[in-house]
N, C-alpha and C positions, 0 to 999 in steps of 0.2 A: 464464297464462290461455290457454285451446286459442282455436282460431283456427281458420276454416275453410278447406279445403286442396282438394282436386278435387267438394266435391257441386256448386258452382253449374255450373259448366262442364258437368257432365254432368246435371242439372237444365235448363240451355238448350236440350244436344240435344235431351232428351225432348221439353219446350213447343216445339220450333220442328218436330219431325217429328210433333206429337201428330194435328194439326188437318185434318181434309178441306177444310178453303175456308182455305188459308195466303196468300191472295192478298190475303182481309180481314183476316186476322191480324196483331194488331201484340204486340213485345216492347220492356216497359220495364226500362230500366234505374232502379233509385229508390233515395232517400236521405235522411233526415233524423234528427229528433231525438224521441225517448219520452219523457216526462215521467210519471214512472211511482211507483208506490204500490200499497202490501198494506194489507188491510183485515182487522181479527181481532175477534172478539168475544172479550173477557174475560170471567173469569166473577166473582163481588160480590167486595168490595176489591182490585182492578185493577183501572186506570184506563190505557188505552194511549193515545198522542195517534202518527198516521198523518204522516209528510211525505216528498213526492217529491226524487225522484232523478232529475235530467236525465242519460239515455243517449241511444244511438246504433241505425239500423237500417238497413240495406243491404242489398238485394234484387233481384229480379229477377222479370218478371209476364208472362203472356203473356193476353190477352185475346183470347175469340172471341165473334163475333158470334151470336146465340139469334136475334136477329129484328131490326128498320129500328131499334127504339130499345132492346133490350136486351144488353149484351153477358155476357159467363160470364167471370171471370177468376184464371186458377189462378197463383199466386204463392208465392214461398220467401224467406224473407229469415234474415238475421245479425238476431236482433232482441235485444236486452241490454234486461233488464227488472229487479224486483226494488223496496229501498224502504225505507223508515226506522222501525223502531217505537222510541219509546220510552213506557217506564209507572214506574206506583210501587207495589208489591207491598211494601205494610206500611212499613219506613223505608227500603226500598232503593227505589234510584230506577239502572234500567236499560237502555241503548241497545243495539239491535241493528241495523248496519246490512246487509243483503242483497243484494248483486250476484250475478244470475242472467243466464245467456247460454242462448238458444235458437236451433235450427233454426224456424223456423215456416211451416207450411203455410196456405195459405187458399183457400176457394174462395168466389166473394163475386159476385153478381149486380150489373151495373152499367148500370144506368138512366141513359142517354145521353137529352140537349136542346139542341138545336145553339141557337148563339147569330148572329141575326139579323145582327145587327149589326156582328159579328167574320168574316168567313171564316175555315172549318176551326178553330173553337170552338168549344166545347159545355162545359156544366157536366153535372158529372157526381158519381150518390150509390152506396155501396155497402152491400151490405148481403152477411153469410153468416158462418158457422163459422172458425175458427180452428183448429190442433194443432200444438202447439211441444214439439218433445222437446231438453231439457236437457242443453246439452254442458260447462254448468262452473258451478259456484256458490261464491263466497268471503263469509265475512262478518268485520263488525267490530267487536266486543263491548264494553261497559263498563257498571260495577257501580259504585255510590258510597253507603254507609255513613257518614253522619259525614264523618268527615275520611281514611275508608279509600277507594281508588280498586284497582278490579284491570278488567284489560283482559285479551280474548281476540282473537286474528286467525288467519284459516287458509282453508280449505278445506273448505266442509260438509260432505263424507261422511268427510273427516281430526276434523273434532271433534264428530260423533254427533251433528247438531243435526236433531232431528226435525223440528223447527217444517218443514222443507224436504228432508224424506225424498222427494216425489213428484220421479220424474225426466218425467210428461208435463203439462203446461196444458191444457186446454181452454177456450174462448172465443167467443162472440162479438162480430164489429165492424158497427161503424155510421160514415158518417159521408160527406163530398162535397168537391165542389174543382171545380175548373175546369181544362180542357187548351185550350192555346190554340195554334195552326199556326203556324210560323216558317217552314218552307218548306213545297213543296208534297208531300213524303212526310214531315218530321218534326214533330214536336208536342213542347213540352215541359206538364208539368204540376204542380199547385200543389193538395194534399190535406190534409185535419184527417181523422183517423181518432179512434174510443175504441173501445176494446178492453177487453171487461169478461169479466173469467174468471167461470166455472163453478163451479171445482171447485175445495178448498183445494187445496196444494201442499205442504202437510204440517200437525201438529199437535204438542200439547206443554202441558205440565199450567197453561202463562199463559191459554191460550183455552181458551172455549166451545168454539169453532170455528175453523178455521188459518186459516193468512192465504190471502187471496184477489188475486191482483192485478188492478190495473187502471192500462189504460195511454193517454193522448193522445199522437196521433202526428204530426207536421208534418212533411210527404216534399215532398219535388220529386222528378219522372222527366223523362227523355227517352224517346219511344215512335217506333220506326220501325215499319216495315212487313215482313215476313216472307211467303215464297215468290216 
């Protein structure tokens, strides 16, 4: 499975040279875990049932200030997504599981509320767009007939599987957390993100319509201060 090799390093130069006021500007470093699922409509006799797939996402954000309580915040992450179908198409009963790896872009408006009662606290919501271009997809197949069983495993563009022909996502996330001051320039912070795709990611004669993903996100970051 590919792995990511010099975007983020040069993704930080960009965010940390982008900003006119780098003096407000802070970059996080962030990490956590996806809990992730495709949604498909079947079309009459298919019957699909959806189950997630705990992943992984590691990123990097740089947030600028818009105004006293709004910030802008452009971010990249490793985000591994993807999901579990399985259905019964007449007497076959079939599993497909899907592991998908993205680059993913965002730009997400973030409504800052300092907390009274904490110094250098604040909760905080996000809201904005998402775009993840696809750098690797495997999946893992099984068919069962009776007392026959046949399995497939590989590489989706090695075994022609449409259902995941799109190599881009589109998305948007919602969702809030809390960053709380440990010292007097760093914060760490504590986020639930969902992430609800747009757009299928491919199709294929089981759906109506392909599958869709969608993803819950639970990140912690560390956020310094830049310029």
């Amino acid at each position: 499975m590919k792995r990511p090799s010099l975007v983020l390093p040069v993704v930080l130069f960009i965010l940390a040279t982008a900003s006119p006021v780098l003096a407000q500007t802070t970059l996080s470093l962030t990490g956590g875990l996806n809990r992730t699922t495709m949604t498909a409509d079947p079309p009459d006799g298919i019957v699909w049932r959806s189950e997630s797939l705990t992943r992984m996402s590691v990123g990097l954000a740089a947030t600028f200030p818009a105004s006293e309580r709004i910030g802008l915040q452009l971010g990249v992450a490793y985000a591994q997504k993807g999901g579990r179908l399985s259905g019964l198409d007449g007497d076959i009963f079939a599993t497909t599981e899907i592991a998908l790896d993205y680059f993913e872009f965002s730009l997400l408006a973030v409504p800052t509320f300092p907390l009274s009662s904490w110094d250098h606290s604040a909760v905080r919501f996000f809201a904005g767009p998402t775009l993840a271009s696809r750098i690797d997809c495997d999946f893992d197949a099984s068919a069962r007939l009776g007392p026959e069983r046949v399995t497939a495993s590989g590489g989706c563009d090695a075994g022609g599987r449409d259902e995941v022909e799109a190599t881009m996502d589109l998305g948007v996330v919602v969702g809030g957390g809390i960053a709380v001051g440990v010292t007097e320039r760093a914060s760490v912070s504590f986020d639930l993100l969902y992430t609800l795709g747009l757009i299928p990611i491919g199709e294929g004669d089981s759906y109506l319509s392909g599958p869709r993903q969608r993803v819950l996100t639970l990140r912690t970051g560390v956020a310094l201060p830049i310029g």
